[in-house]
C-alpha positions in Angstrom: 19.8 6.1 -3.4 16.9 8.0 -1.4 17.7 9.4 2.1 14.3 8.5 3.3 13.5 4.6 3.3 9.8 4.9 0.7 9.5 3.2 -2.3 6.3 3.7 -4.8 5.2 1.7 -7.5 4.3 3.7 -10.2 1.5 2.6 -11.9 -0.9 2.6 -15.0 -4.8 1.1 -15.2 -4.3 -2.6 -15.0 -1.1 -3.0 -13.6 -0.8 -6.3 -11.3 -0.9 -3.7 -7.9 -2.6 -6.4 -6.3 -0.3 -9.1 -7.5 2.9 -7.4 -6.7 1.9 -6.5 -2.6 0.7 -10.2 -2.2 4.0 -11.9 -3.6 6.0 -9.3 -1.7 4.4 -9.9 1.5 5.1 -13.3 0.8 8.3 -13.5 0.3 9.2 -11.1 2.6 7.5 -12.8 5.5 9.2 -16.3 4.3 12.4 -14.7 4.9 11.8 -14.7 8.8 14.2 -11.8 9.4 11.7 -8.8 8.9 8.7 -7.9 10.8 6.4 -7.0 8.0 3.2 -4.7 8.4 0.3 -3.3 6.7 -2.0 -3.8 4.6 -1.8 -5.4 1.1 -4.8 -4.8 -1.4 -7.1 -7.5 -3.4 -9.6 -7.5 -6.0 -12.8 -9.3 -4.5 -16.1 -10.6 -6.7 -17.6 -7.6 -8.4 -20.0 -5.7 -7.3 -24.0 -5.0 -8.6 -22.0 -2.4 -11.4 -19.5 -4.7 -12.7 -16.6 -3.1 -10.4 -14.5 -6.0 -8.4 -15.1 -5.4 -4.8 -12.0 -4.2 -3.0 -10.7 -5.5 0.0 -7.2 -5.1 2.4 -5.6 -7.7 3.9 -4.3 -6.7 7.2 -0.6 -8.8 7.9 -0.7 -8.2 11.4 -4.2 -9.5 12.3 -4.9 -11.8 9.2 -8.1 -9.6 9.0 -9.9 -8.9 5.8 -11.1 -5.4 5.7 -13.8 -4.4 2.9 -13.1 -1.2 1.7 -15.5 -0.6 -1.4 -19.4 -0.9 -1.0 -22.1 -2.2 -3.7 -23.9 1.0 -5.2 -26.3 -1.5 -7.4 -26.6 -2.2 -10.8 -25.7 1.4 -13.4 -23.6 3.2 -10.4 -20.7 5.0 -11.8 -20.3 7.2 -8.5 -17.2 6.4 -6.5 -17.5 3.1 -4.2 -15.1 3.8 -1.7 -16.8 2.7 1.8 -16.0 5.5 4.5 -15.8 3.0 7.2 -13.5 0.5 5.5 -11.3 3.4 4.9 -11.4 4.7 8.5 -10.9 0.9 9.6 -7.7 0.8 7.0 -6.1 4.1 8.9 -6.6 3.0 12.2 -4.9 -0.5 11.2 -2.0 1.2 9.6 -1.6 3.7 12.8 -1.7 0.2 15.1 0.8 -1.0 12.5 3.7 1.7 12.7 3.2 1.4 16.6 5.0 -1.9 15.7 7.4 -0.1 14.2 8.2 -2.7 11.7 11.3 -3.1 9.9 9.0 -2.9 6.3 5.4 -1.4 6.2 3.4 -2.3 3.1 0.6 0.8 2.8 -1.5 -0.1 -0.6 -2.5 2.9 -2.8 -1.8 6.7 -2.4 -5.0 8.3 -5.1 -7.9 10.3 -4.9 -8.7 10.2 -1.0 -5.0 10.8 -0.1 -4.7 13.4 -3.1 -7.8 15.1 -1.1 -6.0 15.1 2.3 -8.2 11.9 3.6 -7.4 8.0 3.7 -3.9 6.9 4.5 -2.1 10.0 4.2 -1.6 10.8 8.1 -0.7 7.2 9.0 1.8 7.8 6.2 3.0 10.4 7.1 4.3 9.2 10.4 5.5 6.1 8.7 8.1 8.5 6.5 8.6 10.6 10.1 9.2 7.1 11.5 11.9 6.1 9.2 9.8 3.4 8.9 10.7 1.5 5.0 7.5 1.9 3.6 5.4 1.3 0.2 3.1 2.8 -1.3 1.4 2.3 -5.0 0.6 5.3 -7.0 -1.0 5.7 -10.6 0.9 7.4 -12.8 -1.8 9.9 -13.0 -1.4 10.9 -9.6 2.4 11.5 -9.4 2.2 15.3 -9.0 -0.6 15.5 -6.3 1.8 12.6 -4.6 5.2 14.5 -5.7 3.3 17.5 -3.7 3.0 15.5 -0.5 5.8 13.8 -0.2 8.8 15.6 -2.5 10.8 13.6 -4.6 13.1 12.0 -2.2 11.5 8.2 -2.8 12.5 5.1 -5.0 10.4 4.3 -8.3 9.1 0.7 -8.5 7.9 -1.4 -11.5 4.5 -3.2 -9.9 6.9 -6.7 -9.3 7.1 -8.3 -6.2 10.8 -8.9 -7.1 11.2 -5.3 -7.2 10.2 -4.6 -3.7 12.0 -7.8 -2.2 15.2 -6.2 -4.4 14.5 -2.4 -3.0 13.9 -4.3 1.0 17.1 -6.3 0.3 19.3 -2.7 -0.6 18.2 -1.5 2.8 19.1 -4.7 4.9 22.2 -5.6 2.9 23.6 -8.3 5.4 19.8 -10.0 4.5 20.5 -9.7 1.0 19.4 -13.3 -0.1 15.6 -14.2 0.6 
């Protein structure tokens, strides 16, 4: 057991990500004994390139927050839109002023890996002692072992997984 309440689901190309957050947030809003926060990631209708869209969910507000932009037909350059990730930090900052009992964050990769996108707001999330998680590609484990340390729990990308990790830090709750 980790001293710090963070979880990451470790992840390859084409892991259910999406799936997983969704069916967490789910279930662990259903239970109606957690205040639940953050953001939880979707795949949208692809853009000009063949690229899904990509698109957060805010819990709080309901709010669906564009976070990839259409480059047109041939693009291969990166289609993270600047604002939708300036709009996803803010949220996540209005988020742990909640100071919910779980925070749900999305993906820590190239942005965070580059000192950008949600690595501040999740920083003071850990800081907080704030349960929070966090998806991260396999291929990004040392830039993400370098941030953090290695004081964090391993998830499979299951929405059982994180409803099981949530239930080993609320154990009087155990039974969503």
């Amino acid at each position: 057991m980790t001293s710090i309440p963070l979880a990451v689901i470790v992840h390859d190309k084409g892991d259910p990500i999406e799936a997983a957050f969704a069916g967490a947030r789910d279930r662990l809003l259903a239970r109606g004994d957690l205040r639940v926060a953050g953001v939880v990631p979707r795949l949208g209708a692809p853009h000009g390139n063949g690229r899904p869209s990509m698109w957060l969910d805010d819990i709080l507000t309901g709010e669906e927050i564009p976070i990839s932009q259409n480059l047109g037909p041939g693009s291969d350059a990166c289609c993270l839109d600047p604002n939708g990730i300036a709009s996803l930090t803010l949220r996540l900052a209005a988020a742990i002023e909640t100071l919910p009992d779980v925070l749900l964050c999305g993906r820590f990769a190239k942005e965070e890996l580059a000192g950008r996108g949600i690595r501040v707001p999740l920083a003071e999330a850990i800081d907080a002692g704030i349960a929070t998680v966090v998806a991260v590609d396999r291929n990004h484990l040392e830039g993400w072992i370098a941030f953090v340390g290695d004081d964090w729990t391993p998830l499979t990308p299951d929405p059982e997984a994180i409803v099981d990790w949530v239930a080993t830090l609320r154990p009087a709750h155990a039974n969503p």
